[in-house]
C-alpha positions in Angstrom: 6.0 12.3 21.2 8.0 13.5 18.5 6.3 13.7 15.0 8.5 11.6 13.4 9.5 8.4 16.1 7.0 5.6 13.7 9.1 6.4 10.4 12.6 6.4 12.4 11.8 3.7 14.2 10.5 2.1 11.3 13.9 2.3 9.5 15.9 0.7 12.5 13.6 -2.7 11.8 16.0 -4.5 9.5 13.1 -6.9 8.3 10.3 -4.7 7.4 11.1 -1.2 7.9 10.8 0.1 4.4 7.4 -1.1 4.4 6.5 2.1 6.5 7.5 4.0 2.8 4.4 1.7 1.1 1.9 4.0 -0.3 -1.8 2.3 -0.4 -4.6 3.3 -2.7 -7.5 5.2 -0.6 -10.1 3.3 1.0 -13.1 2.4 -1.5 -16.2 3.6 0.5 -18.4 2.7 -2.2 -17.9 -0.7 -1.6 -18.8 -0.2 2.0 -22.5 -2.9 2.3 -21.1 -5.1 -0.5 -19.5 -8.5 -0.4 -15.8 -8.7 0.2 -15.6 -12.2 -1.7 -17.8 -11.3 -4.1 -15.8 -7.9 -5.2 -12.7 -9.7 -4.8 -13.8 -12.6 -7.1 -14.9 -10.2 -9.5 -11.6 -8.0 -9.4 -14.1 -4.8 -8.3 -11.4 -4.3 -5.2 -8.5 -4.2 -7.2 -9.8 -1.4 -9.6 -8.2 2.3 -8.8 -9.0 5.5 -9.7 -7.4 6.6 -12.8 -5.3 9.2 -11.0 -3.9 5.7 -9.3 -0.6 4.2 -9.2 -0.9 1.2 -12.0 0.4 -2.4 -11.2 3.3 -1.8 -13.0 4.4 1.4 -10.6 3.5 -0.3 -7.5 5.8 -3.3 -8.4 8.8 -0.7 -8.9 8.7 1.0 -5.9 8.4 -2.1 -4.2 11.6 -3.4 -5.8 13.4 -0.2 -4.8 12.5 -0.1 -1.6 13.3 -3.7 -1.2 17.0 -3.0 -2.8 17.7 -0.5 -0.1 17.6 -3.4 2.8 
């Protein structure tokens, strides 16, 4: 298996290749014995770190990568 087959293969996928590029924020372990509803209703799950990407830098990479379909 060759190290990188998922992210070629990923880019022959003309719907949703460039999702493979997506970076995701870390898991929040802390949260780990709490409510999922309850953290979501609350907005507690969609609070980062501070060394995180913000809202507004998510959105454009996800517009650049969409561009380059």
């Amino acid at each position: 298996m060759r190290l990188g087959a998922a992210y070629e293969n990923a880019q022959l996928m003309p719907k949703y290749g460039a999702e493979m590029l997506w970076i995701q924020p870390p898991v929040k372990r802390n949260l780990q014995d709490s409510s999922a509803w309850v953290n979501m209703l609350h907005g507690v799950d969609q609070k980062h770190a501070v060394e995180w990407q913000t809202p507004t830098q998510q959105e454009e990479l996800e517009n650049l990568w969409r561009n380059n379909d």
